[in-house]
Structure formats: C-alpha cells, structure tokens
mmCIF file of the N, C-alpha and C atoms, coordinates in Angstrom:
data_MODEL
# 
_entry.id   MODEL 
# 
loop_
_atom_site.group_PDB 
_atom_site.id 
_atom_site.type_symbol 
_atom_site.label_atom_id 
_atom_site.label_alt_id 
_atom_site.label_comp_id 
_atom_site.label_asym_id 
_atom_site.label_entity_id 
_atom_site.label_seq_id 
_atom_site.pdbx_PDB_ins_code 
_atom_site.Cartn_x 
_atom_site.Cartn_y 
_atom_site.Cartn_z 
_atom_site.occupancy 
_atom_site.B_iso_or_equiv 
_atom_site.pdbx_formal_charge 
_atom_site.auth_seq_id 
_atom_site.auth_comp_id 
_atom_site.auth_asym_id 
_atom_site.auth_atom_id 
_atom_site.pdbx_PDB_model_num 
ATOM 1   N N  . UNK A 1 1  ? 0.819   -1.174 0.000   1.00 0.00 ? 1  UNK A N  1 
ATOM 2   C CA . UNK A 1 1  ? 0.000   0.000  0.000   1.00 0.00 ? 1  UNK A CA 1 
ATOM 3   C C  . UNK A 1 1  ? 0.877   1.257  0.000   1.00 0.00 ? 1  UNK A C  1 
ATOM 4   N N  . UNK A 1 2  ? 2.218   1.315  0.927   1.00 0.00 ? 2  UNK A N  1 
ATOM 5   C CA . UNK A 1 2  ? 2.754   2.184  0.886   1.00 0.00 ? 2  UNK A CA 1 
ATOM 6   C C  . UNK A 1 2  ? 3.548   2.589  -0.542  1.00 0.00 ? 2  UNK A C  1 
ATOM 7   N N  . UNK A 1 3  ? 4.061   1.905  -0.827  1.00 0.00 ? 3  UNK A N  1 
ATOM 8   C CA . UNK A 1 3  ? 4.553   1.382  -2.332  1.00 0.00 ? 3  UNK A CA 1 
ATOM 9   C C  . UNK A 1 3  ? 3.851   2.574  -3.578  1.00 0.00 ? 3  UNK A C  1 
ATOM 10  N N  . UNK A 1 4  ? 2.496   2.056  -3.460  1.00 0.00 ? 4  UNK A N  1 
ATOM 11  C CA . UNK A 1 4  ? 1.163   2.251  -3.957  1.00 0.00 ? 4  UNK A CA 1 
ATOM 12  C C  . UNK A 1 4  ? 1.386   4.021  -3.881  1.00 0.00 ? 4  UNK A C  1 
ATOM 13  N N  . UNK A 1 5  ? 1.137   4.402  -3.028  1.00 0.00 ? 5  UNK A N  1 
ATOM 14  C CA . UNK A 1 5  ? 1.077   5.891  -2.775  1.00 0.00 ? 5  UNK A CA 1 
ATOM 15  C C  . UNK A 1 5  ? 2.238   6.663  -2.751  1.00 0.00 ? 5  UNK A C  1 
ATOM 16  N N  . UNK A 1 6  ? 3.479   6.054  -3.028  1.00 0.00 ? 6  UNK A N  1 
ATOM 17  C CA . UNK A 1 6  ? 4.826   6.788  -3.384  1.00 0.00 ? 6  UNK A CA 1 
ATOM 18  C C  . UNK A 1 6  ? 4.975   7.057  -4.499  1.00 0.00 ? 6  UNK A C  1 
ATOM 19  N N  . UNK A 1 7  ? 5.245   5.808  -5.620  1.00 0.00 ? 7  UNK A N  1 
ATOM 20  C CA . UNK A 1 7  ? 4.921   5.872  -7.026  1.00 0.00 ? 7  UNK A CA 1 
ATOM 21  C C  . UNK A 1 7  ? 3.768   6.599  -7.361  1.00 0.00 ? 7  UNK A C  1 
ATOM 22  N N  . UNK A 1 8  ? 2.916   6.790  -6.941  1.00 0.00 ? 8  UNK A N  1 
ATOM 23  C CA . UNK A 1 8  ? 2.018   8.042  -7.422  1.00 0.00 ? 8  UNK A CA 1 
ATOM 24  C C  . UNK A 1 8  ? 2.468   9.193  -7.074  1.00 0.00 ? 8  UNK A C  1 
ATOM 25  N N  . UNK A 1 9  ? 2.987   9.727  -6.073  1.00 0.00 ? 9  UNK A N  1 
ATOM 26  C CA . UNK A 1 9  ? 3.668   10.502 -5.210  1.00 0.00 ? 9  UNK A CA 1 
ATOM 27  C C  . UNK A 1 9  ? 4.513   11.216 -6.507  1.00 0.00 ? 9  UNK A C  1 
ATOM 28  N N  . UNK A 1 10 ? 5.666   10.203 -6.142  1.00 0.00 ? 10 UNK A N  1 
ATOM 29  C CA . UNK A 1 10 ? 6.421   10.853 -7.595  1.00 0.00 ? 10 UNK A CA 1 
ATOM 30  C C  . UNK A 1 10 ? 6.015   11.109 -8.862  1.00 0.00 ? 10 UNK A C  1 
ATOM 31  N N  . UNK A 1 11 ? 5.129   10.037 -9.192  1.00 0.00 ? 11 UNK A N  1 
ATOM 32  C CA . UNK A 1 11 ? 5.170   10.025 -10.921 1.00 0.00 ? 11 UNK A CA 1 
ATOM 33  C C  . UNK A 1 11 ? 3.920   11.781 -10.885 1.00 0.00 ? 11 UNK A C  1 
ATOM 34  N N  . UNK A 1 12 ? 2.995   11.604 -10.017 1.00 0.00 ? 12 UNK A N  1 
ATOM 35  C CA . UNK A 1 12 ? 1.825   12.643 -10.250 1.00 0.00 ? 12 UNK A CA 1 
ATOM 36  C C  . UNK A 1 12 ? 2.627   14.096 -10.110 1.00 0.00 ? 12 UNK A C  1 
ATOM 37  N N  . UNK A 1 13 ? 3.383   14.237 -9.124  1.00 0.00 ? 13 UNK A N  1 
ATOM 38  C CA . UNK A 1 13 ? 3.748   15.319 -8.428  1.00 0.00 ? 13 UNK A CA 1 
ATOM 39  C C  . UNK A 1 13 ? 5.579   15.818 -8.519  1.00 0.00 ? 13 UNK A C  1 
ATOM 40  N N  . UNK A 1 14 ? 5.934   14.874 -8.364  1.00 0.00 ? 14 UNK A N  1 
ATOM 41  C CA . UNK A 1 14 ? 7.301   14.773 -7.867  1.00 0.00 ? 14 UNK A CA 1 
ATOM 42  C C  . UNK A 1 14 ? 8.039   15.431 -8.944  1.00 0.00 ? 14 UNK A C  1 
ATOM 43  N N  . UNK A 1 15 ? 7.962   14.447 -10.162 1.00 0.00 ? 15 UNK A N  1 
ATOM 44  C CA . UNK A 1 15 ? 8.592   14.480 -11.362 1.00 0.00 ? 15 UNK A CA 1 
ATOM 45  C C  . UNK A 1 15 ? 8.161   15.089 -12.101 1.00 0.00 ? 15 UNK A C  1 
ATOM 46  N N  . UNK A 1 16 ? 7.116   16.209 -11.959 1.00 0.00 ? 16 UNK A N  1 
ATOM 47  C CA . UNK A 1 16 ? 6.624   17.400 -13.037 1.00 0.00 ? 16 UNK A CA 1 
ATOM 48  C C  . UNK A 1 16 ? 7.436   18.652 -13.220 1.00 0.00 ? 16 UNK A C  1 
ATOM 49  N N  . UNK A 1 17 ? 8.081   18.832 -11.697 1.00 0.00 ? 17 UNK A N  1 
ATOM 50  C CA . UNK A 1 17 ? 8.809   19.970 -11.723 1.00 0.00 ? 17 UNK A CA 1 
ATOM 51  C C  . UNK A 1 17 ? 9.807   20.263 -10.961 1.00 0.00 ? 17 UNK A C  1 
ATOM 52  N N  . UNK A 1 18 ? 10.693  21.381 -10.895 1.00 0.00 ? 18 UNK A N  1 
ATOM 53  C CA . UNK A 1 18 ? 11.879  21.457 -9.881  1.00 0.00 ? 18 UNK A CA 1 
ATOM 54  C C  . UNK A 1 18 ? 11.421  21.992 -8.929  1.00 0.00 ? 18 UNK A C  1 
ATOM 55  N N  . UNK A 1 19 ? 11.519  21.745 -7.797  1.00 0.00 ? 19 UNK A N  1 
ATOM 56  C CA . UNK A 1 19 ? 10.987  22.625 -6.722  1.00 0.00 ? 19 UNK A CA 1 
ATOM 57  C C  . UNK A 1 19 ? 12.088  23.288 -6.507  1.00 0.00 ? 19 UNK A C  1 
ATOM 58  N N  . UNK A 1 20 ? 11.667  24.957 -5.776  1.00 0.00 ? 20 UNK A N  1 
ATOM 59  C CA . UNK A 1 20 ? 12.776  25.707 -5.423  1.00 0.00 ? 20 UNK A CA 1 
ATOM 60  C C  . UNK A 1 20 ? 13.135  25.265 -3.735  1.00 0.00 ? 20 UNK A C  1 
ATOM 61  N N  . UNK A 1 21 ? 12.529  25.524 -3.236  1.00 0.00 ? 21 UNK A N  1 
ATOM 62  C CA . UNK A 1 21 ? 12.692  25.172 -1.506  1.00 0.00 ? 21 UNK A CA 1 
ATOM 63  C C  . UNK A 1 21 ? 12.138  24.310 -1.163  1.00 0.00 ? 21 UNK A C  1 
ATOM 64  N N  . UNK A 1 22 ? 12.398  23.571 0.221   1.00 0.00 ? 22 UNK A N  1 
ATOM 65  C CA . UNK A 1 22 ? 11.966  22.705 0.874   1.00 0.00 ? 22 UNK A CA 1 
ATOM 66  C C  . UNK A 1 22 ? 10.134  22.726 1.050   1.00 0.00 ? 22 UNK A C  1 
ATOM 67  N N  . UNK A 1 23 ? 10.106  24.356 1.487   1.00 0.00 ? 23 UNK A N  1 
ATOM 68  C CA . UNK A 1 23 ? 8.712   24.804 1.779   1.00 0.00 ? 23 UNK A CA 1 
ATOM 69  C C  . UNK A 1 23 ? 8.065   24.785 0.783   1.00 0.00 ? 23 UNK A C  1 
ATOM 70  N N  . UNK A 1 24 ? 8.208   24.614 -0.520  1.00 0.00 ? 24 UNK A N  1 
ATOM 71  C CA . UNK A 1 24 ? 7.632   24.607 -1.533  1.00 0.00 ? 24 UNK A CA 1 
ATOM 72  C C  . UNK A 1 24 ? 6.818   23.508 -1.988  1.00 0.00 ? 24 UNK A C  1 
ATOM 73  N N  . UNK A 1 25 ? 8.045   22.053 -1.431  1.00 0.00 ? 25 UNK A N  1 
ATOM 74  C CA . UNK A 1 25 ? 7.611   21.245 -2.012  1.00 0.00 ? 25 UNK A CA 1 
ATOM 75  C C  . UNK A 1 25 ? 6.895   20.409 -0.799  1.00 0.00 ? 25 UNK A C  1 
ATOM 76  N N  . UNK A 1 26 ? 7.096   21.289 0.344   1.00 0.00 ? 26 UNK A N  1 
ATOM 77  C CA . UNK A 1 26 ? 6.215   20.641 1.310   1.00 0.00 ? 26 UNK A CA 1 
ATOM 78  C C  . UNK A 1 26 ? 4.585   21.296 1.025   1.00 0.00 ? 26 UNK A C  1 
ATOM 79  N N  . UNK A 1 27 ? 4.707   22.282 0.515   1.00 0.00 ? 27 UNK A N  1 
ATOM 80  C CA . UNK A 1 27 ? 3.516   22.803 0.655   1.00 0.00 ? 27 UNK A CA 1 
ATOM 81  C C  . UNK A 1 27 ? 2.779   22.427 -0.575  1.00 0.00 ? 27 UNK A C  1 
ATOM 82  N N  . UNK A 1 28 ? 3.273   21.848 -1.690  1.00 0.00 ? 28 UNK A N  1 
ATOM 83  C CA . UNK A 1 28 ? 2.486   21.058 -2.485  1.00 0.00 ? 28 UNK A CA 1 
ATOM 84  C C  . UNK A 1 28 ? 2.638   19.765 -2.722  1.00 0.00 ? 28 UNK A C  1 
ATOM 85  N N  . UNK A 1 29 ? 2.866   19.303 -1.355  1.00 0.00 ? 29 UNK A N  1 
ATOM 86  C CA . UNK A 1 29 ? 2.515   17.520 -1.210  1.00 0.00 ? 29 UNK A CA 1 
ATOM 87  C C  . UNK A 1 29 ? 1.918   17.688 0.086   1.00 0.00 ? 29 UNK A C  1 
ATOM 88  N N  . UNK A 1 30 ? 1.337   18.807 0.673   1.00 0.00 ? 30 UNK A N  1 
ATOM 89  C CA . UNK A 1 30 ? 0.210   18.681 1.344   1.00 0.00 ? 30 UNK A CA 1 
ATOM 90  C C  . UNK A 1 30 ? -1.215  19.396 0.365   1.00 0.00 ? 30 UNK A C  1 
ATOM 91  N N  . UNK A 1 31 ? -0.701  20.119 -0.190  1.00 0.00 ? 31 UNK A N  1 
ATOM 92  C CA . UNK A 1 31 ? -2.029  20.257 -1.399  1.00 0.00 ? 31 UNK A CA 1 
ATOM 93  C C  . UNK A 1 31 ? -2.491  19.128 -2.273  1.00 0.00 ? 31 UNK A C  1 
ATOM 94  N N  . UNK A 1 32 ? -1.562  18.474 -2.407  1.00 0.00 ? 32 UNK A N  1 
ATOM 95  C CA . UNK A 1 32 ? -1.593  17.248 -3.482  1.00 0.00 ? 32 UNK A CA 1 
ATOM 96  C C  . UNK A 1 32 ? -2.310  15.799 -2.615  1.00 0.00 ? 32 UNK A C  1 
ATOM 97  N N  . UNK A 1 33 ? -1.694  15.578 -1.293  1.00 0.00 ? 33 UNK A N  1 
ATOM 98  C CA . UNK A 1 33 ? -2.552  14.641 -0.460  1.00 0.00 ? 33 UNK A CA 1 
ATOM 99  C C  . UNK A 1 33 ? -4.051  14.976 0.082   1.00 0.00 ? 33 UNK A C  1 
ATOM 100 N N  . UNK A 1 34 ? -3.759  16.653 0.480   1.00 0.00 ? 34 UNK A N  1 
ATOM 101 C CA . UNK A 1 34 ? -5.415  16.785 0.988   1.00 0.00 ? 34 UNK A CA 1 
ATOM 102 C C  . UNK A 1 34 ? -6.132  17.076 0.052   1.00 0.00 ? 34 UNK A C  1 
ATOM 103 N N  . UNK A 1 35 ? -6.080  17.516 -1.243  1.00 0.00 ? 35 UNK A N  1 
ATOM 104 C CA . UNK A 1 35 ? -7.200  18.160 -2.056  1.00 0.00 ? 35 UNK A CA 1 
ATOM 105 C C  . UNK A 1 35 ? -7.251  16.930 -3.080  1.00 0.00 ? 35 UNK A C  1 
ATOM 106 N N  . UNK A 1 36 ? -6.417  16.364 -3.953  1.00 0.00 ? 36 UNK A N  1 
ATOM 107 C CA . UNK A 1 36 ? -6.586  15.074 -4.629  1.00 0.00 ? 36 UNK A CA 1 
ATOM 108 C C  . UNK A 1 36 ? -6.424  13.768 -4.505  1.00 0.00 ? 36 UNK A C  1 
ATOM 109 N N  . UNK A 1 37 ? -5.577  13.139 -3.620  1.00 0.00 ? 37 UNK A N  1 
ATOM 110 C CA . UNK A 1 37 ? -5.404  11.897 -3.462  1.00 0.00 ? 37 UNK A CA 1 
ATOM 111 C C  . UNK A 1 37 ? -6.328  12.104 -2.214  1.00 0.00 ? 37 UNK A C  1 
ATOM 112 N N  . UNK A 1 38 ? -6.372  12.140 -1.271  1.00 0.00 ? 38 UNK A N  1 
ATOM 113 C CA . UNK A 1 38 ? -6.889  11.147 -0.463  1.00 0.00 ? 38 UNK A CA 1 
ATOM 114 C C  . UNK A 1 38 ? -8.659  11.310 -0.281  1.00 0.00 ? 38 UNK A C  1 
ATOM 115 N N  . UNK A 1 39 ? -9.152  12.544 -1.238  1.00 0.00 ? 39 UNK A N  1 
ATOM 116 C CA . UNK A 1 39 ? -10.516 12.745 -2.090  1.00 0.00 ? 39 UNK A CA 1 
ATOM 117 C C  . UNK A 1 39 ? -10.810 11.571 -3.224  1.00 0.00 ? 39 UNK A C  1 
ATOM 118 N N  . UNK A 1 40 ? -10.203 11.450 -4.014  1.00 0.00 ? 40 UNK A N  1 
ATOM 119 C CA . UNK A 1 40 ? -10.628 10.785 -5.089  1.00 0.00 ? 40 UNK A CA 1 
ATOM 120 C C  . UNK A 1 40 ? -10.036 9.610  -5.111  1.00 0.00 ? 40 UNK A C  1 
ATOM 121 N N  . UNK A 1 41 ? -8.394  8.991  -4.443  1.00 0.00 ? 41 UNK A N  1 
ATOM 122 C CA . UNK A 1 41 ? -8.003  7.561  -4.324  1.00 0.00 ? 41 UNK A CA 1 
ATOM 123 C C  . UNK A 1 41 ? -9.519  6.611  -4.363  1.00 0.00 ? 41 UNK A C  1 
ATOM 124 N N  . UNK A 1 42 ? -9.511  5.459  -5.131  1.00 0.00 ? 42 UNK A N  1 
ATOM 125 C CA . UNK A 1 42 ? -10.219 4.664  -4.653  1.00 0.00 ? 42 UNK A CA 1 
ATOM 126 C C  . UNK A 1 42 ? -9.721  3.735  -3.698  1.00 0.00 ? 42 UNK A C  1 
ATOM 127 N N  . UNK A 1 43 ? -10.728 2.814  -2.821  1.00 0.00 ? 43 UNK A N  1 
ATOM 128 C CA . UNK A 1 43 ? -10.004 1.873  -2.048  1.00 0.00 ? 43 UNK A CA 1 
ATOM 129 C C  . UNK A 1 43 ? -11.006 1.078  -2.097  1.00 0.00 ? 43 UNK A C  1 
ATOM 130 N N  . UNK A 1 44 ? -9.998  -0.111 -2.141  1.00 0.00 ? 44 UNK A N  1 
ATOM 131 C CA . UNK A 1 44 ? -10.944 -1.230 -2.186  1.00 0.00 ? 44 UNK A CA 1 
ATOM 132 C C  . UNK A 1 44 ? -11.864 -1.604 -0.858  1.00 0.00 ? 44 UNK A C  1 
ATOM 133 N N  . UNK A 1 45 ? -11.340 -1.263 0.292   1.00 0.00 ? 45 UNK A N  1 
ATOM 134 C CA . UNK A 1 45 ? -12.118 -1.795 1.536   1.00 0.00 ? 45 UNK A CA 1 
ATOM 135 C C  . UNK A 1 45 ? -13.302 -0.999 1.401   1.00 0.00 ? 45 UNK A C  1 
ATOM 136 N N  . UNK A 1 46 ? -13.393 0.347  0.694   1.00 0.00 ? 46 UNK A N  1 
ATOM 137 C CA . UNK A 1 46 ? -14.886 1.189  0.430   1.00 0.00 ? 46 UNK A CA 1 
ATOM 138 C C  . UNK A 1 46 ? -15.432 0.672  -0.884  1.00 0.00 ? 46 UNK A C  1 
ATOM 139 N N  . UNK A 1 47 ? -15.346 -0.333 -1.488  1.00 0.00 ? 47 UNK A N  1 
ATOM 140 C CA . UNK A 1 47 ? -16.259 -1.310 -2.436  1.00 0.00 ? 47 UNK A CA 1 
ATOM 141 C C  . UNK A 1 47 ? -15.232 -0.374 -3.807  1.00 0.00 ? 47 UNK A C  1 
ATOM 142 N N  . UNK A 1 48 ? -14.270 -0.157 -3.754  1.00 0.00 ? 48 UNK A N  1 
ATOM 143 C CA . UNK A 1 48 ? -14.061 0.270  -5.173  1.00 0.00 ? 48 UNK A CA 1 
ATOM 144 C C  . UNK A 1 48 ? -14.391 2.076  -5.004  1.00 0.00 ? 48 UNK A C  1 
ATOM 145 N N  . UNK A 1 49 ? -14.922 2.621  -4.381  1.00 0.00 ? 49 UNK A N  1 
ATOM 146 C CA . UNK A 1 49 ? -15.446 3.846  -4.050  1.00 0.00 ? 49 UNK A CA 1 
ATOM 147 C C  . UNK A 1 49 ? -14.349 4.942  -3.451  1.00 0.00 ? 49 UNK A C  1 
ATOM 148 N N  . UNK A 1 50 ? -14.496 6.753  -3.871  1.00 0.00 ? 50 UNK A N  1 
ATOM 149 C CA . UNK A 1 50 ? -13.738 6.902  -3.127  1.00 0.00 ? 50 UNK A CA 1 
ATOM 150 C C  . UNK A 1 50 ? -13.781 7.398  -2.115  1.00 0.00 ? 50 UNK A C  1 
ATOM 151 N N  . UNK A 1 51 ? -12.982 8.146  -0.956  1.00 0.00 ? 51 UNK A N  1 
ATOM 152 C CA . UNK A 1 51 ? -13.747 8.152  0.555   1.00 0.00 ? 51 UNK A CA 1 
ATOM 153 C C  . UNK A 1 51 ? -14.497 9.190  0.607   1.00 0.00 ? 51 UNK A C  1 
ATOM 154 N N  . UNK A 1 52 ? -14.447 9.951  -0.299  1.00 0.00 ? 52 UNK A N  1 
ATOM 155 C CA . UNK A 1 52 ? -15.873 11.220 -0.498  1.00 0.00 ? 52 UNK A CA 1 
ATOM 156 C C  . UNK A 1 52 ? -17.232 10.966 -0.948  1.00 0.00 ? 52 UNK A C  1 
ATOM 157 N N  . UNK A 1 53 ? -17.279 9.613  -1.839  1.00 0.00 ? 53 UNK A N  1 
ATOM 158 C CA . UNK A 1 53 ? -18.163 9.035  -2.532  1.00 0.00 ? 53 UNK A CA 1 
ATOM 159 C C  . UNK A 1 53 ? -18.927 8.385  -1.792  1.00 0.00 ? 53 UNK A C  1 
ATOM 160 N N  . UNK A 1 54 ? -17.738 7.135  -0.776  1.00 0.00 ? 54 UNK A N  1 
ATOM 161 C CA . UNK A 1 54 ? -18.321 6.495  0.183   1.00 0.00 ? 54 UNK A CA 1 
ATOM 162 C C  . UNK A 1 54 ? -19.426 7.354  1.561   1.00 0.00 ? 54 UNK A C  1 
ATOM 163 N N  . UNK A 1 55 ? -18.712 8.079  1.731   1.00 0.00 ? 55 UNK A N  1 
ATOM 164 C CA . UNK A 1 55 ? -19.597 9.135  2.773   1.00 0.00 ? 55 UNK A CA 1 
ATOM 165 C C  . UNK A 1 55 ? -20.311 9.897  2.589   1.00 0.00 ? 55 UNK A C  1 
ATOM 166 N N  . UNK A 1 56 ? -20.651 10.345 1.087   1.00 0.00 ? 56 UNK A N  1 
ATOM 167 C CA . UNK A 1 56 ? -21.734 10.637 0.468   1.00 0.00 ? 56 UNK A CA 1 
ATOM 168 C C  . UNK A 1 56 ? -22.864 9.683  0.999   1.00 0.00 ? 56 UNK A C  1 
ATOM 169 N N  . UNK A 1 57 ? -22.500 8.622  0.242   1.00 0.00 ? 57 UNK A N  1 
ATOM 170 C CA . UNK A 1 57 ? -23.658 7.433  0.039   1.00 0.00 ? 57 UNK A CA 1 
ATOM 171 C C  . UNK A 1 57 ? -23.907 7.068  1.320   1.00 0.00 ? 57 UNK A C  1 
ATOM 172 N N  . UNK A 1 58 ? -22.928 6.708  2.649   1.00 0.00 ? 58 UNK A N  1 
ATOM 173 C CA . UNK A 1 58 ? -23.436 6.477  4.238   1.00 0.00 ? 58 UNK A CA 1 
ATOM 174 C C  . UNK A 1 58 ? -24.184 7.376  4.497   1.00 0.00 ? 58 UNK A C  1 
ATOM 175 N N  . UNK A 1 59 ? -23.849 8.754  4.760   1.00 0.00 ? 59 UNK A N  1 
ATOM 176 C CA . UNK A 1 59 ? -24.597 9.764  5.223   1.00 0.00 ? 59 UNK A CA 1 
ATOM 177 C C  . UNK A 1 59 ? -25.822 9.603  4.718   1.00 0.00 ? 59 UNK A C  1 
ATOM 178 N N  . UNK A 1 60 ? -26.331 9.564  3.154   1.00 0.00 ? 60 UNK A N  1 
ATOM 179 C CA . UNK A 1 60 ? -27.717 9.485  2.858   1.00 0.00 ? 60 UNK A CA 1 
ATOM 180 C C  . UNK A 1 60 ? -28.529 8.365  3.229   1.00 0.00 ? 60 UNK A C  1 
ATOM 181 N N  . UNK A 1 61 ? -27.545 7.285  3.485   1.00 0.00 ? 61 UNK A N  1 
ATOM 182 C CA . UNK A 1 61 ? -28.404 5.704  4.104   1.00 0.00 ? 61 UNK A CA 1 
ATOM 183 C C  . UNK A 1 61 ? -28.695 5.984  5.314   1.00 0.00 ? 61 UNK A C  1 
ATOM 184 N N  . UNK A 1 62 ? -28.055 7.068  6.072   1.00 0.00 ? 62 UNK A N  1 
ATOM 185 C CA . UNK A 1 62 ? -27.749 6.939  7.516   1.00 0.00 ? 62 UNK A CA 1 
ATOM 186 C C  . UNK A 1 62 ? -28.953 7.954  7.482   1.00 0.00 ? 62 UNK A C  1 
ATOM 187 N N  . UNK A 1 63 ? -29.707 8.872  6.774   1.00 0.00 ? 63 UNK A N  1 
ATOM 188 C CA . UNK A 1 63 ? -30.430 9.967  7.291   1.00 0.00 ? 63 UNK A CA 1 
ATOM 189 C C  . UNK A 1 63 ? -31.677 9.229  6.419   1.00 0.00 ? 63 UNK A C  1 
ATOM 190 N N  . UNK A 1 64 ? -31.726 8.438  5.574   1.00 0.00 ? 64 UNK A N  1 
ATOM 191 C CA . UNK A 1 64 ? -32.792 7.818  5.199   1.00 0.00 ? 64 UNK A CA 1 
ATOM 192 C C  . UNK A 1 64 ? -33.582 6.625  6.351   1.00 0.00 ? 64 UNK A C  1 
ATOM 193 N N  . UNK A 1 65 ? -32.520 6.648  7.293   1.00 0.00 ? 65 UNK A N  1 
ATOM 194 C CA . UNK A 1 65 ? -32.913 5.178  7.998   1.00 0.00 ? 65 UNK A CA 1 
ATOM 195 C C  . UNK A 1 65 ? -33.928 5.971  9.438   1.00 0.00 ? 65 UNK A C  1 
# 
C-alpha cells in the first residue's frame, strides 16, 4: 500500500517539476494529499469507491434510515 502511494507521489507530483525550496515542495505535497489523493483515491475496503463518494452514500443511508 505504501509502495502504492509513493509511485504516485512521484510520478503525479514529484517528477513534473523542480521545486525551489523545501517549503515549496512541502507545501504542495500537502495540497496534493489533501485536495486530490486522499478525495478521489479509490479503495478497495470502500467497495471500489472513493472516501468522499463512500460518505456521500453512508450519510444518505444513515439519514434515510
């Protein structure tokens, strides 16, 4: 899994551009984990779904019930 999310790491982010500073590239691999990967990753333990999708769909089962 970890594997999994490095190689994306780099290939999505890493390897597009030079970063100038440390702060730079910290501050867009926390833009890059909170706003796209860990929004749209799918995972299999959420049926294939991703964890925004999944909690979409609980919340509405959960307020339908």
């Amino acid at each position: 899994m970890a594997e999994s999310f490095f190689a994306s790491l780099q290939c999505e982010l890493l390897d597009r551009r030079h970063w100038a500073t440390r702060a730079e590239l910290a501050q867009a691999m926390f833009h890059w984990i909170d706003a796209f990967y860990n929004p749209t990753r799918r995972h299999s333990t959420l049926d294939y779904r991703s964890p925004v999708e999944y909690e979409r769909l609980h919340t509405a089962a959960a307020e339908a019930a």
